[in-house]
Structures are given as C-alpha cells and as structure tokens.
C-alpha positions, 0 to 999 in steps of 0.5 A, spaced: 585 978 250 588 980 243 585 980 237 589 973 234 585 968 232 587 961 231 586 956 225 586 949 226 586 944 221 582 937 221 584 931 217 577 929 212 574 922 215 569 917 211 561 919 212 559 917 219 552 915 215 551 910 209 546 912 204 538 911 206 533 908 201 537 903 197 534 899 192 533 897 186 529 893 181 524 893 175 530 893 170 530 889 164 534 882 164 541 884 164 540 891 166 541 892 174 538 899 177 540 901 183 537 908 187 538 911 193 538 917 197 544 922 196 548 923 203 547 931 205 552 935 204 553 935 212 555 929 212 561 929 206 566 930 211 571 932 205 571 936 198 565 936 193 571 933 189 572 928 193 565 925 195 562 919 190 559 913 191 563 906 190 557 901 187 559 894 187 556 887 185 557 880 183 554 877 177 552 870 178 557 866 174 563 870 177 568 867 182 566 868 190 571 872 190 570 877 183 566 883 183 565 889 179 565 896 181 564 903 179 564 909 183 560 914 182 561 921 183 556 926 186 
C-alpha cells in the first residue's frame, strides 16, 4: 500500500428532506407570515451560498396559473 490518497468529487444534489414546522398566521390583513424550521447544515448537500428557500403563494384574485415568489437565503 503506498501512501497516495485518492480524491473524489460528488455533484451537489437538492436536500433529501423539506423543512418541518411549516406554518403560518396571526398576521394582519394583507400581510402573510410564514415560519419553519431551518434545515440542518447536514442536510444542505450544497455550499452555504448555494442553500436558501424558495416561498411562493398565490393571492386570491390571481390567475390559477400565477404566483409570486421570493427566495430566501439562509
């Protein structure tokens, strides 16, 4: 056996897991407050730059089809 270690490289893959507690509520009228948990560093799978949240919802006079978003970083 030499002393030569070999290197390997995995590709970085979406988290196995969502986020738990997910909820919401006691706002005011036109105001939406969402909360959750934040996903364990174990489980970002990716760089710390990379990792954030996508949150989207759907305002009651929008089309079936349209939604807003924002994403969130950690």
């Amino acid at each position: 056996m030499s002393g030569h270690a070999e290197s390997y490289r995995t590709a970085e893959a979406p988290p196995t897991t969502w986020p738990k507690n997910l909820g919401g509520g006691g706002g005011k009228v036109g105001t939406l407050n969402i909360t959750w948990d934040p996903m364990p560093v174990s489980e970002w799978f990716a760089a710390s730059d990379k990792v954030g949240y996508n949150v989207s919802w759907k305002k009651a006079d929008m089309q079936e089809d349209q939604w807003d978003s924002v994403r969130v970083a950690c």
